[in-house]
N, C-alpha and C positions, 0 to 999 in steps of 0.2 A: 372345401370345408367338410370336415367329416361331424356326423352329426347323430345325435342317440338312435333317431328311427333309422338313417344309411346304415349306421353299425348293426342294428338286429336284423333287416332284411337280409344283408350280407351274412351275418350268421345262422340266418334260418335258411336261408338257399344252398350253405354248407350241410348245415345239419340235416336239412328237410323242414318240414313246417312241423313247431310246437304239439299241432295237439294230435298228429300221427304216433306222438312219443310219449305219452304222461307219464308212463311208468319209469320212466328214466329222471324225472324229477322229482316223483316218491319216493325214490329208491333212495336220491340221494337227503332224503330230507329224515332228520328223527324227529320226532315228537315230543315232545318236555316233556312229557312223563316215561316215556322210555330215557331219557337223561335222568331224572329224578333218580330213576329205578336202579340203574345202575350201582348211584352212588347210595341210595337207603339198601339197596342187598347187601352191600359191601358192609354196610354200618352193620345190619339188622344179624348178621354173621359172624360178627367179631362180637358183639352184644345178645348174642341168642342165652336166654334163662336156660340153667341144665337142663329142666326140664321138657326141656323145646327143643324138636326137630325139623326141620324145613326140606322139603324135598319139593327139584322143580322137576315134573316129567319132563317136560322141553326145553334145554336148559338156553334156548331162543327167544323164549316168552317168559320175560321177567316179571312179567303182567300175570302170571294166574302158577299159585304153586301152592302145594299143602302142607298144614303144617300139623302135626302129633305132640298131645299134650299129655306126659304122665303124671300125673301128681304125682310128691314123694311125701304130704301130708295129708289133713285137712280130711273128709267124706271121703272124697273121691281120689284117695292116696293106693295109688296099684293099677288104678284105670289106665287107659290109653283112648283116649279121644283124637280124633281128625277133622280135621277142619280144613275148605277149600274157603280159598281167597280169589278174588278176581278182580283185578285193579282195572277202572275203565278208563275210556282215553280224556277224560275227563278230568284226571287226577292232576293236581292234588286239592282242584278246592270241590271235587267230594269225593267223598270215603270210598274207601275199597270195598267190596260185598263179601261176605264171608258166610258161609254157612255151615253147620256142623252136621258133620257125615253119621257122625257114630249117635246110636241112638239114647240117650240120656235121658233120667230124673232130675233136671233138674230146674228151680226156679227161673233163672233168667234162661232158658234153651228149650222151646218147645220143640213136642217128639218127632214137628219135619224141620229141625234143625234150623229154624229161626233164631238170632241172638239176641240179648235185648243190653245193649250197651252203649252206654251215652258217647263213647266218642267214637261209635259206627252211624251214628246220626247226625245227618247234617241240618237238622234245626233241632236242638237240646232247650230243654226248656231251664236244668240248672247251670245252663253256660257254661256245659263242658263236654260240650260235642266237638263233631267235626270242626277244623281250623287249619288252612294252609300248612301252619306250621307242624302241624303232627304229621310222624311218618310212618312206615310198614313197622318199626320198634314198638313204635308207640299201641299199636295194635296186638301184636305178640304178645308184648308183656300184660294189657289188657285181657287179652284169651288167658293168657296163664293165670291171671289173677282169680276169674272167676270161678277157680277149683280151692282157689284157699279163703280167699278175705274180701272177694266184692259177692258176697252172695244176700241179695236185696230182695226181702222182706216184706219193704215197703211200697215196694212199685214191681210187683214179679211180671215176667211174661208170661210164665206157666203158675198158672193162681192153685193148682192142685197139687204141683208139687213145693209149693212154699208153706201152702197151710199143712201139707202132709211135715213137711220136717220141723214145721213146730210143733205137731200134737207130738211126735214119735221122731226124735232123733237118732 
């Protein structure tokens, strides 16, 4: 009678014993956020705002790539902002980390490149943070927003450059 344990012993006395090999069974394993990743690149690609460029240095690691935001309105219409992303292996029920490279005035972006955006937050207090179902898009078009029409006043991260652009626009 052949039975579950006869079958692995016999396959490990072929193989050799499991844990001489782990890396042969990482290798063949992906991680749901490298699947994820795949298919939101593909989306986030075909849906990039013009204003938006995405460049991955490695194009192995679909997990960490940067992206260039230039306005073509709004203050900051001419700029060219950078920003690094870095998606953990945790994704997607939290957010990616993003931080912005190029150094900025402005409200939500303090000057070491902290963001201040509710759906980079995984506990949002007006319930429209982080949530499974947002993706790397969902993020992009976020960054790109904060150079024309999410620029908040009322809850800044950088409190000097908010009250500076109400005294003096």
């Amino acid at each position: 009678m052949l039975t579950l344990a006869s079958k692995l012993k016999r396959d490990d006395g072929v193989r050799g014993p499991r844990a001489s090999n782990p890396a042969s069974d990482s290798t063949r394993r992906v991680s749901v956020r490298d699947k994820l990743l795949v298919k939101e690149v593909a989306d986030l690609e075909a849906n990039l705002p013009c204003t938006c460029k995405v460049n991955f240095p490695d194009p192995n690691k679909l997990h960490y790539f940067q992206l260039t935001v230039t306005p073509d309105e709004g203050y900051y219409q001419g700029g060219k902002f950078q920003f690094e992303t870095e998606v953990p292996d945790a994704y997607n029920m939290v957010p990616p980390k993003v931080k912005c490279l190029t150094r900025i005035w402005h409200p939500n972006i303090t000057e070491t490149g902290e963001i201040c955006l509710s759906l980079l937050r995984e506990h949002s207090i007006d319930g429209t943070g982080w949530a499974p179902t947002r993706t790397l898009k969902d993020i992009v078009w976020g960054l790109n927003s904060l150079f024309t029409d999410l620029l908040n006043f009322d809850d800044p991260l950088n409190i000097e450059a908010a009250e500076h652009h109400l005294r003096d626009k």
